[in-house]
N, C-alpha and C positions, 0 to 999 in steps of 0.2 A: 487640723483637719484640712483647712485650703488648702498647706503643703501637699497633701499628697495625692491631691489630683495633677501637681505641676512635677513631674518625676525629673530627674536629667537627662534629658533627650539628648545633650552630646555627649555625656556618659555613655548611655544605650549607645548612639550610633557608632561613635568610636570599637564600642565590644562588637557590636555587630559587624562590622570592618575588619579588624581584628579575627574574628571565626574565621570570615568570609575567608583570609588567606590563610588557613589555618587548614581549611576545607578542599582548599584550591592544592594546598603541599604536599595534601596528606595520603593523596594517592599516588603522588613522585616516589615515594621510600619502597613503593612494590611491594607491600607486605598485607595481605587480604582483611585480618582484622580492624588496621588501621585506615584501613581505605573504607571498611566499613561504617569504621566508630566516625568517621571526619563526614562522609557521605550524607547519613543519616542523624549520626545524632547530634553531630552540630547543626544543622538542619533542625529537628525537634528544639533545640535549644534557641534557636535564632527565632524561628516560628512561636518559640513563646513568649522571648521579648515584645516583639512585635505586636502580639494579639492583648497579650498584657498592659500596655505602656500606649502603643500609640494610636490601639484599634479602644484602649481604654474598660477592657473587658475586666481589668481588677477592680474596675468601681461601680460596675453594674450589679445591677438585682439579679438578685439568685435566677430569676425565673429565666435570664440570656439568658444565661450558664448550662441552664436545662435545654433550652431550646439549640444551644449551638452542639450541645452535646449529642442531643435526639440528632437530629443534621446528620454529626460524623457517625454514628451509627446505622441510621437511614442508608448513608453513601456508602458503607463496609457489608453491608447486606447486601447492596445494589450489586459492586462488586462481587463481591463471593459467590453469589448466583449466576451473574454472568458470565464471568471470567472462563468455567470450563467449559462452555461453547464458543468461547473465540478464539483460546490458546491453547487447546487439545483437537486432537481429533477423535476422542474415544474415552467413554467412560463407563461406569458400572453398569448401565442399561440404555446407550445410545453408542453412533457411532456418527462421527460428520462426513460423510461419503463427498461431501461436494469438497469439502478443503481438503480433503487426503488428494483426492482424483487433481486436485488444481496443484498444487503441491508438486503429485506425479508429471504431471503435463510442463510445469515452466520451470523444473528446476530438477532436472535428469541427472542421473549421476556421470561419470566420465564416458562409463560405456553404456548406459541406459542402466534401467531399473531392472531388466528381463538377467542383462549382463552379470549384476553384479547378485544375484542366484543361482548361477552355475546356469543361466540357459543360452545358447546364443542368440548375440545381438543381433537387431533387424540388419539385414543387407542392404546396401545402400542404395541409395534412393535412383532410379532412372532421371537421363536430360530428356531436355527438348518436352515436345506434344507428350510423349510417353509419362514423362514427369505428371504434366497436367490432368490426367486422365487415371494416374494411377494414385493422388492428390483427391482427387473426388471417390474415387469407389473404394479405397481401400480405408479401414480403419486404421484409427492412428496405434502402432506399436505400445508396447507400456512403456513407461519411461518416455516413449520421444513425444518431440513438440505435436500439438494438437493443433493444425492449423484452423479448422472448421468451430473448434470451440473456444479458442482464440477470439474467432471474430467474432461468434455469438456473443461471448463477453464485454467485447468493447468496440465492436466497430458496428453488429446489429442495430445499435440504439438509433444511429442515425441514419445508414447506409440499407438498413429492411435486412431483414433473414435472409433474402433473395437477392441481396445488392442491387434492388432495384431505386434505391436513393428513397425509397416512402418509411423510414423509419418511424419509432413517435415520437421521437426530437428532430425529426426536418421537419414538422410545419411551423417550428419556431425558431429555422434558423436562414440564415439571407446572406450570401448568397444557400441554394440548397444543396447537399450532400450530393456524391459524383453520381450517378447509375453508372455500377458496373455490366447492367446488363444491356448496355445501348452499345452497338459494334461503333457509334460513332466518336461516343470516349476513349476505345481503345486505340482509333486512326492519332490520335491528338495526344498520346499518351507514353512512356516510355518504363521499360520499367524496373531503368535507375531511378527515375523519376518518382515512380510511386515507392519505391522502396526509401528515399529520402525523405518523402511526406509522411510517411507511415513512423521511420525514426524521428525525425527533427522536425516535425510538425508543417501545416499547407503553405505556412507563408514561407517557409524553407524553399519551398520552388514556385511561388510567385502566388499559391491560389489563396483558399480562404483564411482566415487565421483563426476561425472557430474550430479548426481540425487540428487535435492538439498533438503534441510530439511524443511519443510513445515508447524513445528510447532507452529508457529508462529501465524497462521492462523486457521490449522484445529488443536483443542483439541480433547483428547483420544476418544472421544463418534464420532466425523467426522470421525476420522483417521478408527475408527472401519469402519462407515458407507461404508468408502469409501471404503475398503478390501472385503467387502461385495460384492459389487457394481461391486470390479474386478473380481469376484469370478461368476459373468455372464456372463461373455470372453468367459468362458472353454470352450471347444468343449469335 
């Protein structure tokens, strides 16, 4: 009976080792079932070594056994219920308007979204003031970038609805967020400049380092959009 609380753990480890590159192979051969079987169920296989042997669950009273069970049950409910509102946008009696519309907004198709239903694409955008002016009153096309709700998403937090710098995360941040609406940030301001802070983050051009780098998300043509966009703060 003491045997078998003391199993071979370099036995185990070895086999576990062993999967491991077994796991690691088995999706080199290109071939879907075996990328599967190596994926997962050497996975399941390795995970019950492990919970058997060196989490030591072969020698516990029934009632773990229930309990870890209840658990993975609990967490597959949790799952199941949640899962269709976060990787759908649409089910048998809802529809998530906000992820479709985010969706449409940051990731257009070639020609826009209008385009590729037989309508024509928006016509292209005016320079200079024109730009600026036509940036604030006109709504954003389907398909094209949203510059306005862009910012509401991630630059409102700290910069205020109004880019007036009163967000609810600037009164806990030091130095505080820029006001787009004071003409005297825009004398001191460039806007390669902001358009660099906006991709590659403040300390990218010397300011704060709480302003985090957003390239990630918005590409040169957003990050333009979006400078545009702050550029209807001014007073």
């Amino acid at each position: 009976m003491a045997d078998s609380h003391h199993p071979n753990y370099k036995k185990i480890y070895f086999t576990l080792l062993a999967l491991l590159v077994v796991s690691v192979a088995g999706p080199f051969l290109g071939i879907g079932w075996v990328t599967l079987l190596t994926a997962f169920g050497i996975a399941l296989v390795k995970a019950d070594l492990v919970v058997q042997n060196f989490m030591h669950l072969k020698w516990e009273k029934r009632i773990v056994k229930y309990i870890l069970g209840a658990s993975v049950a609990l967490m597959a409910l949790f799952y199941g219920a949640v899962a269709p509102d976060v990787q759908k946008h649409e089910g048998r009696n809802w529809t998530n308007d906000a992820a479709a519309a985010a969706v449409a907004r940051g990731i257009p198709g070639p020609h826009g979204e209008a385009a590729a239903h037989g309508e024509p694409s928006p016509a292209a955008a005016p320079e200079g003031p024109a730009a600026e002016g036509a940036a604030a009153a006109a709504p954003a096309a389907p398909g094209a970038f949203d510059a306005a709700g862009a910012y509401a998403t991630t630059c409102a937090t700290c910069h205020g609805p109004a880019g007036g710098g009163d967000g609810p995360a600037a009164a806990a941040l030091n130095p505080k967020p820029a006001n787009f609406s004071d003409p005297a940030f825009w004398s001191s301001r460039s806007e390669a400049e902001l358009h660099k802070a906006i991709r590659e983050g403040g300390a990218s051009v010397g300011r704060s380092a709480t302003m985090p780098a957003w390239g990630s998300i918005y590409d040169d043509a957003k990050a333009t959009a979006l400078v545009a966009h702050l550029r209807t703060f001014r007073k």
